[in-house]
C-alpha positions as CSV (number, residue, x, y, z in Angstrom):
1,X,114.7,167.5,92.3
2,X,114.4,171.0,93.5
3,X,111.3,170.7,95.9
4,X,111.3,170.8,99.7
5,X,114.2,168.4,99.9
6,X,116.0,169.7,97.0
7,X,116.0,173.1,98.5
8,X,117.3,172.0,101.6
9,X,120.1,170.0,100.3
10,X,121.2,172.9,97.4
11,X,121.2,175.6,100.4
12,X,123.1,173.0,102.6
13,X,125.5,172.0,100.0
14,X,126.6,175.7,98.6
15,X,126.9,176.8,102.2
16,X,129.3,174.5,103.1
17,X,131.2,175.3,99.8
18,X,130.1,172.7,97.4
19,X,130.3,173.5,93.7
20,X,126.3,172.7,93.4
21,X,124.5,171.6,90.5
22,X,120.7,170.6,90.5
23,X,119.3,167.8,87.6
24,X,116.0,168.4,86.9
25,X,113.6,167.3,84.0
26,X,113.0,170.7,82.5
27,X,114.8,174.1,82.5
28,X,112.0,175.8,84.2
29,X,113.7,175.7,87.7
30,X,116.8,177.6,86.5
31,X,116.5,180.7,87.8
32,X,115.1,179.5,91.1
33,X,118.2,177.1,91.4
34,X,120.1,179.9,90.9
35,X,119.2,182.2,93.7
36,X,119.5,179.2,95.9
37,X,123.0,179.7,95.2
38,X,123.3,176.3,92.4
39,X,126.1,176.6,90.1
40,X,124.6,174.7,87.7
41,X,120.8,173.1,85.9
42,X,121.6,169.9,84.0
43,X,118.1,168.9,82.0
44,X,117.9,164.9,82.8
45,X,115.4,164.6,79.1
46,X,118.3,166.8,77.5
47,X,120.8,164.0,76.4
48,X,123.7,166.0,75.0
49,X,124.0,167.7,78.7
50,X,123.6,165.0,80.7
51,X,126.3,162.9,78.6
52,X,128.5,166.2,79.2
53,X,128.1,165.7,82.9
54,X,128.9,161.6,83.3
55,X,131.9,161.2,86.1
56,X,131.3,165.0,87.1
57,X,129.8,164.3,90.8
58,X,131.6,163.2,93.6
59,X,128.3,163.3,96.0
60,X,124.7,163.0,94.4
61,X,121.9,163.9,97.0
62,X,118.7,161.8,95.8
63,X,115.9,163.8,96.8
64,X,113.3,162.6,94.3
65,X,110.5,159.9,95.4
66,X,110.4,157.6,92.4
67,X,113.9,155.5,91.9
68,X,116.2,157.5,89.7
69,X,118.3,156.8,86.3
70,X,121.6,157.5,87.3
71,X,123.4,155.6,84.4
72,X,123.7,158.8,82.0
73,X,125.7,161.0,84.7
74,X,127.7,157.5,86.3
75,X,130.2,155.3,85.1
């Protein structure tokens, strides 16, 4: 998620170097991602992309408060 948390964590993780993507439900936050310094938006409801993405993370930083589906980007 890109709120409060989110933000912290995409600012933390680009500063220290980290290629950076944030998973989000719609598109909407792209831009905003972006400027954070994000590499990436993958749509979680957009099945195509988030198939394209399984095995890409090493490190997934869960900043969302309801338990999340992480079966289409995992093994």
């Amino acid at each position: 998620g890109l709120g409060g948390l989110g933000h912290l964590a995409v600012k933390f993780a680009v500063a220290h170097g980290a290629d950076t993507s944030v998973i989000s439900r719609s598109p909407d936050k792209a831009e905003h991602a972006r400027r954070l310094g994000a590499h990436a938006l993958l749509v979680s409801t957009a099945p195509k992309q988030m198939a394209e993405a399984r095995d890409r993370f090493d490190v997934v930083g869960d900043t969302i408060s309801a338990p999340p589906d992480l079966g289409p980007v995992t093994v």
